[in-house]
N, C-alpha and C positions, 0 to 999 in steps of 0.2 A: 424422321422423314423430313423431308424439306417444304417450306412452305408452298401451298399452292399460288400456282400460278395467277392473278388475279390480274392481269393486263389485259382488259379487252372486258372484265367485266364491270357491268354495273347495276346499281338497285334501283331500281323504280320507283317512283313516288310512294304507289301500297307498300312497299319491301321498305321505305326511309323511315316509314309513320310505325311499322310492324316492327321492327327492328331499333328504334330508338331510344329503349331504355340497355341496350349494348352499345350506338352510336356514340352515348354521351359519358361512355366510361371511358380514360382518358387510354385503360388497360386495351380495351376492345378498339373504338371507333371506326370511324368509314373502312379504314385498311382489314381490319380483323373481322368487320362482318363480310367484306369479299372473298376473305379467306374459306371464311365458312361457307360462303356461296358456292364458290368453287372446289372445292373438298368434296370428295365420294367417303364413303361409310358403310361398311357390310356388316350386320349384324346377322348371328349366326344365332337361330332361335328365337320366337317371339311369343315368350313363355312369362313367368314371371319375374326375369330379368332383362330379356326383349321388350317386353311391355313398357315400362318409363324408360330406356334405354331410345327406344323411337320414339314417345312423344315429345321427349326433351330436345333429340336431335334435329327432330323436324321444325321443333318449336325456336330450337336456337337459330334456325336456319340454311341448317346444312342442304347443300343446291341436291347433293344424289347421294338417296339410301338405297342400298340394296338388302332383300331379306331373303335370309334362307331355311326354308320350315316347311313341311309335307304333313304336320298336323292337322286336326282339325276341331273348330272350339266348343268344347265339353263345360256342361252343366260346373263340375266341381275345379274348372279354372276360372271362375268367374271371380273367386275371393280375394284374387291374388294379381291376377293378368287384366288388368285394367285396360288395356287396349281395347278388349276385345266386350262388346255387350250382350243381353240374352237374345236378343235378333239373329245373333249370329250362330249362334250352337246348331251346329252339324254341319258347320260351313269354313272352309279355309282359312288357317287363320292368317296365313297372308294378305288374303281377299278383306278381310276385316281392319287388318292391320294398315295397307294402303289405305281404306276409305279414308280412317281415323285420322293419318298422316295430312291425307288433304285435305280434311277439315281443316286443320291445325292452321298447315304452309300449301295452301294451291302452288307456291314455287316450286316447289321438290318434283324431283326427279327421281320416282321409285321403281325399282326392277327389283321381279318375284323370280324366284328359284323355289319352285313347289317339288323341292327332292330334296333326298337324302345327301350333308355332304358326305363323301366316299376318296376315297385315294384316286380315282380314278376322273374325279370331277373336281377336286377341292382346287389345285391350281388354276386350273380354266375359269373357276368362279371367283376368287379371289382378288386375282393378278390385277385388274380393273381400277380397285377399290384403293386407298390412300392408308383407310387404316382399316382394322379387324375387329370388332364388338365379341367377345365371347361370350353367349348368354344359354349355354345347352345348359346338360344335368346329366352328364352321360360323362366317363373314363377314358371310352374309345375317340369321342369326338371331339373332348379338350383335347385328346394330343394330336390328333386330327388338324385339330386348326393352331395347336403349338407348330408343328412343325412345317406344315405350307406358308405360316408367316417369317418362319426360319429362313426358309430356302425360297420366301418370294422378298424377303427386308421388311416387314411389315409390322408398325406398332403391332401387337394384341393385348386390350385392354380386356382382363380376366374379374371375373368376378364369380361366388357361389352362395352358394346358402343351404341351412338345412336346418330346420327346427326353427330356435331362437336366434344363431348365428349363422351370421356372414365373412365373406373375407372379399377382399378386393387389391388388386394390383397393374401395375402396366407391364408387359413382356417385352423384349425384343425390340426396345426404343431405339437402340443405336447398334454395332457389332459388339459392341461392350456390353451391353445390357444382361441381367439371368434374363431364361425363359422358362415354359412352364415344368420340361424337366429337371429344371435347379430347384423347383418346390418340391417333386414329386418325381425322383430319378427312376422312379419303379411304379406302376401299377400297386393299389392294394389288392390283395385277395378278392376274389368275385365276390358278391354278395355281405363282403366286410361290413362297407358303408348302405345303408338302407336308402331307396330313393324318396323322393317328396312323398310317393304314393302309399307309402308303407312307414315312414318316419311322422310326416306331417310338417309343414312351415307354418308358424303365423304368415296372415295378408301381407302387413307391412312389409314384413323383411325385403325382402325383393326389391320392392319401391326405393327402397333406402339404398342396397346393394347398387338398382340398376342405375338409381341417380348418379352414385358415386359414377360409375363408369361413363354417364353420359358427359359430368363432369370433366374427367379427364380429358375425353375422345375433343372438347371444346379449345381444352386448353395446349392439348398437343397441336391442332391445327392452328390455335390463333397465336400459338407463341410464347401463351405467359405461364408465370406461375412455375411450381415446380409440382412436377408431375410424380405419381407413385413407383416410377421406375427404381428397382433398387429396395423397396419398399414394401411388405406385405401389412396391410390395414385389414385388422382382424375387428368385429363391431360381436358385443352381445347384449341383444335388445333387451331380454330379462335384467338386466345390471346395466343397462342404458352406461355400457364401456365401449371408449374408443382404444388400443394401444395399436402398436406399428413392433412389427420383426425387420430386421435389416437381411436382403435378398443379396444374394451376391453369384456371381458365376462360378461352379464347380469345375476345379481342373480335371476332373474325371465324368462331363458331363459328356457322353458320346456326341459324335459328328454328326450331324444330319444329312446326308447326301441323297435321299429320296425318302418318299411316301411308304410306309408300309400297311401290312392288314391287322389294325388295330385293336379289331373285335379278336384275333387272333394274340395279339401282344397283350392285352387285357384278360383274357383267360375267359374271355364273354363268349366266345362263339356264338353268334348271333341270336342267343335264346331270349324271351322274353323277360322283360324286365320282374324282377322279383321272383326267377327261375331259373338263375342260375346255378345253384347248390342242386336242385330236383332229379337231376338227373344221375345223382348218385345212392338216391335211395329209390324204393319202390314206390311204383306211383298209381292212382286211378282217375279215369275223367270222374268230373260230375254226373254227367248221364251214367256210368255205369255205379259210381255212389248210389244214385235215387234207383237203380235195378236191386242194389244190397237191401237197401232199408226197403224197399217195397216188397220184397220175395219174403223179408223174415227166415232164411234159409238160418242163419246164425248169429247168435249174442255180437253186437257190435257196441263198440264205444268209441263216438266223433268228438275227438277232441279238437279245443278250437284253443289257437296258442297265442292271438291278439291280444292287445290292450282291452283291458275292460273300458274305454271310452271306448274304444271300437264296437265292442260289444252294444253299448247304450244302443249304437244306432242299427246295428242291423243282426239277429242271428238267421244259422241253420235250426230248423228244431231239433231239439233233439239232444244237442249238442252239449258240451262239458267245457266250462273256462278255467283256463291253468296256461295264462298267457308264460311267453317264452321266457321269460328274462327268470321266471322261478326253476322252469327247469334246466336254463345252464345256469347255475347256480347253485344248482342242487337240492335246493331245498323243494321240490316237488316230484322229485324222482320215488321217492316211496307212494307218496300220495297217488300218483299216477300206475306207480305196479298195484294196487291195491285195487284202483278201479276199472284196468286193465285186466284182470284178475280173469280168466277162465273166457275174455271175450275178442273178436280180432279187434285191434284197432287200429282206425284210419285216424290222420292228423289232420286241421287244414287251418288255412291264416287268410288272409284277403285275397293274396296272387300266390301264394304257393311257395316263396322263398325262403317265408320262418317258420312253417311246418317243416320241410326237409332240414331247415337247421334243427328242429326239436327233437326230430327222428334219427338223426347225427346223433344229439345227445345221448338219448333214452338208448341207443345203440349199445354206448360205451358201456351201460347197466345191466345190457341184457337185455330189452324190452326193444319189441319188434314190431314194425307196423306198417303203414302203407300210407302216402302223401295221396293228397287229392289237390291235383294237379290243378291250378288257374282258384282256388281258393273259395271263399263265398263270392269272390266277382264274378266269377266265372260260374257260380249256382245261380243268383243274382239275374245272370243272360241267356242262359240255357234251360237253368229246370223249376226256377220260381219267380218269375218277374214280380212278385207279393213282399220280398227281401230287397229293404230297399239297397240302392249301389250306393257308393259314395269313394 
């Protein structure tokens, strides 16, 4: 990108005093904080890589962020999503996220996009902005915003995380630059990778990820330094390791010449998250599960295919733990015919997407059963509010 234009602007006294341990770096100075002043910034998501990704931006100075997020702030992002505090739950987290911002930089200039970005909107939102923040958690919407930065010229400062680990890099710095399909030329399988909700992140990671990127997004505006272009910076916090992959342009990376339907390209079709596999095996609501158990009509066995830490915090009663990883594995497929044994069985997981992988399995064996669709979260909100959510 080329630097911004900064003729015409200037800092004010608050903005000299706010800003003066950048003024006095000889990297930064009066020049490189107008830069930032005048600079737009769209971060896409203000989640747990959105979260310090904004306060750093607003914090370095940058004159206009834009967010874009249709969330709203829940109890169990409070560990992670520091933007956001407990005043805020059940409330917008853009609405949270501006206040935050203007704590920070009364200067800024923030504009909300309280929608989903989509094919149909992502240019028109985009086009504005200088550079691109990628802070989702979704397949369809990294390439979403990979290829409207494609076809509008636009940094995309990427970043992820899951569990222990992170990764972070810059896209589409120059025409030369990879972008995100030179990481990742294909879609993985649906339901492959597990989300935050279902996998788990430490707090930190995020912090750290989204630092990284507020980082960049600084240095691509003000000029200096050498940016992660070219670069993939993979972090794992358990072994407190940094190393770096070398990113390069694939001659066989397809052309980009328009937006297409990503949930579509992704193999998502719009289901809900951690329900993607569900819909190839058989399935029950929760309300007709508590119709089963309560009628006593026939021997049933609910098995529950979570992590025993999952388990710690909340069950169905009832229920049987024989989390998933034992039975693709194999080594719980007998244990499980055994206690299957003469009774129907229903499977379920949190949301529903590693029960239908279990019943995938126990397929292969012969053993037959039925998904309970939306998981204990979904028993959780509908038939026992006494189980706690999480």
């Amino acid at each position: 990108m080329l630097p911004p234009d900064t003729s015409g602007v200037q800092l004010s006294p608050d903005e000299v005093a706010r800003f003066s341990r950048h003024l006095i770096l000889p990297e930064v100075g009066m020049e490189g904080q107008k830069r930032l002043k005048a600079a737009s910034v769209l971060c896409v998501g203000t989640g747990g890589l959105g979260s310090p990704l904004l306060l750093y931006l607003a914090a370095a100075g940058v004159g206009r962020i834009g967010i874009v997020d249709f969330d709203v702030v829940d109890h169990s992002n409070l560990q992670r999503q520091v933007i956001h505090g407990t005043s805020w739950v059940g409330k917008p987290k853009i609405e949270s996220a501006r206040a935050r911002i203007l704590e920070i930089n009364p200067h800024c200039q923030v504009d909300l996009y309280e929608t989903a970005l989509t094919s149909e909107n992502a240019l028109e939102i985009i086009r504005p902005y200088d550079i691109v923040c990628d802070g989702t958690d979704n397949f369809p919407t990294r390439y979403l915003v990979n290829d409207a930065c494609v076809l509008l010229g636009k940094p995309n400062v990427y970043g992820s995380i899951f569990r222990f680990e992170g990764q972070a890099t810059v896209f589409n710095l120059d025409a030369e630059s990879p972008n995100y399909r030179d990481l990742f030329p294909e879609p993985p399988p649906p339901g492959l990778v597990p989300s935050c909700a279902e996998g788990g992140v430490v707090g930190v990671l995020p912090g750290i990820i989204g630092v990284i990127q507020a980082t960049e997004a600084v240095k691509i505006i003000t000029g200096i330094g050498t940016t992660l272009g070219g670069r993939l910076l993979l972090f794992d916090a358990l072994g407190m390791k940094f190393r770096e992959l070398k990113l390069r342009p694939s001659p066989e990376r397809p052309v980009i010449e328009q937006l297409i339907d990503y949930q579509e390209f992704c193999g998502v079709g719009g289901t809900a998250p951690g329900q993607e596999e569900a819909g190839s095996v058989p399935s029950i609501t929760v309300a007709e599960l508590k119709t089963v158990i309560d009628g006593q009509i026939e021997e049933i066995l609910l098995l529950d295919v979570r992590n025993p830490q999952e388990a710690d915090i909340a069950v169905i009663p009832g229920s049987v733990l024989v989390p998933l990883d034992r039975i693709e594995s194999g080594e719980a497929i007998e244990d499980v015919r055994r206690l299957a044994e003469g009774k129907k069985l229903y499977v379920h997981c949190k949301l529903g997407g590693r029960s239908a992988k279990a019943l995938i399995a126990l397929g292969r064996h012969g053993i037959e059963g039925v998904n309970v669709s939306g998981g204990i979260d979904a028993w959780s909100q509908e038939v026992d509010p006494g189980v706690q959510r999480y």
